[in-house]
C-alpha positions as CSV (number, residue, x, y, z in Angstrom):
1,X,-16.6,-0.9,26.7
2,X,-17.3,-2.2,23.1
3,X,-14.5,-2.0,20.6
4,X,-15.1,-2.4,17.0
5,X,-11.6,-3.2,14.9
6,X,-11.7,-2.0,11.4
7,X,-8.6,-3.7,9.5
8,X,-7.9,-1.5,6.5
9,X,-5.8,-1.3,2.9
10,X,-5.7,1.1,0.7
11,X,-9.1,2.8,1.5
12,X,-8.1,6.6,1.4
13,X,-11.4,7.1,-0.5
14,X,-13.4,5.5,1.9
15,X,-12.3,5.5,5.5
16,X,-13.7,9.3,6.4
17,X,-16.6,7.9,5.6
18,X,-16.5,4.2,6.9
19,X,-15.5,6.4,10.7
20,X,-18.1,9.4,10.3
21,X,-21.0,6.5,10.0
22,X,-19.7,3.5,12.4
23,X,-19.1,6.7,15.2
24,X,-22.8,7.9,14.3
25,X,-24.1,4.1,14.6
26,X,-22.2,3.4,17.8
27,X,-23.5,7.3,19.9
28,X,-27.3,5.8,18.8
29,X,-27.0,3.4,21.8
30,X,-23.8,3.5,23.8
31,X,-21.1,6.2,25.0
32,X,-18.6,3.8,25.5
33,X,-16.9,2.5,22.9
34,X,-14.0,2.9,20.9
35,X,-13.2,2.5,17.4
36,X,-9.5,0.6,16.2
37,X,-8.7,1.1,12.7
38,X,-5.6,-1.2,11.9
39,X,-3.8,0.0,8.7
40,X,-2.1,-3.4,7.1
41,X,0.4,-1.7,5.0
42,X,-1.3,0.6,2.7
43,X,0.4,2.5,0.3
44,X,-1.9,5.7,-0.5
45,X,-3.0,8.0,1.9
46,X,-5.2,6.3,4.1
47,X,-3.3,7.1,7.4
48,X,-2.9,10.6,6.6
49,X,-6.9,10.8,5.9
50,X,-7.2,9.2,9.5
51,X,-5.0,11.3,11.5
52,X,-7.3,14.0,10.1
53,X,-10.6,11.9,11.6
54,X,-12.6,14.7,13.4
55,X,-14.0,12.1,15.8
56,X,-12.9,12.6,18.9
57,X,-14.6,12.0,22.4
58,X,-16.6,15.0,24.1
59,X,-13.5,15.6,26.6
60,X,-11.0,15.7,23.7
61,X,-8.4,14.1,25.8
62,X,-9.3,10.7,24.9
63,X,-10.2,10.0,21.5
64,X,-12.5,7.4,20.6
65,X,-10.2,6.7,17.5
66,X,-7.6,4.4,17.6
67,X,-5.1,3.7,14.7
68,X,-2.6,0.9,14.3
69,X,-0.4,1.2,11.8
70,X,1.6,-2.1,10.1
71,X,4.5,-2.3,7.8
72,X,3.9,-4.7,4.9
73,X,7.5,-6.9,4.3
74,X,9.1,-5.7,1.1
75,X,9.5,-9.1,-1.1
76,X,13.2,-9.8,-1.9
77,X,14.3,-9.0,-5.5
């Protein structure tokens, strides 16, 4: 299996995109693969914009998307 890990901030504009083509690169020469998108921390909508990712494997039971979500540390006043 090939995984490619995207690490992510703030990209809500972006990261439809950014899946749509790296899931269109990756069916060109393999079925097996999956795709990690690690959210550090952001503070738009960028999680929200994934959750809505249509990519999904052919079974729909196992997606090719995953999404790891982080909490950035809020700095002390």
């Amino acid at each position: 299996m090939l995984s490619i890990v995207i690490p992510i901030y703030n990209e809500e504009k972006l990261i439809a995109e950014l899946v749509k083509r790296t899931h269109a690169a990756l069916t060109t020469f393999t079925s097996n693969f999956e795709i990690i998108v690690v959210d550090d921390g952001s503070e738009d909508d960028s999680l929200k914009h994934l959750h809505a990712s249509p990519v999904q494997s052919p079974e729909k039971s196992s997606p090719y998307l995953e999404i790891l979500a982080t909490k950035r540390p809020t700095q002390p006043d």
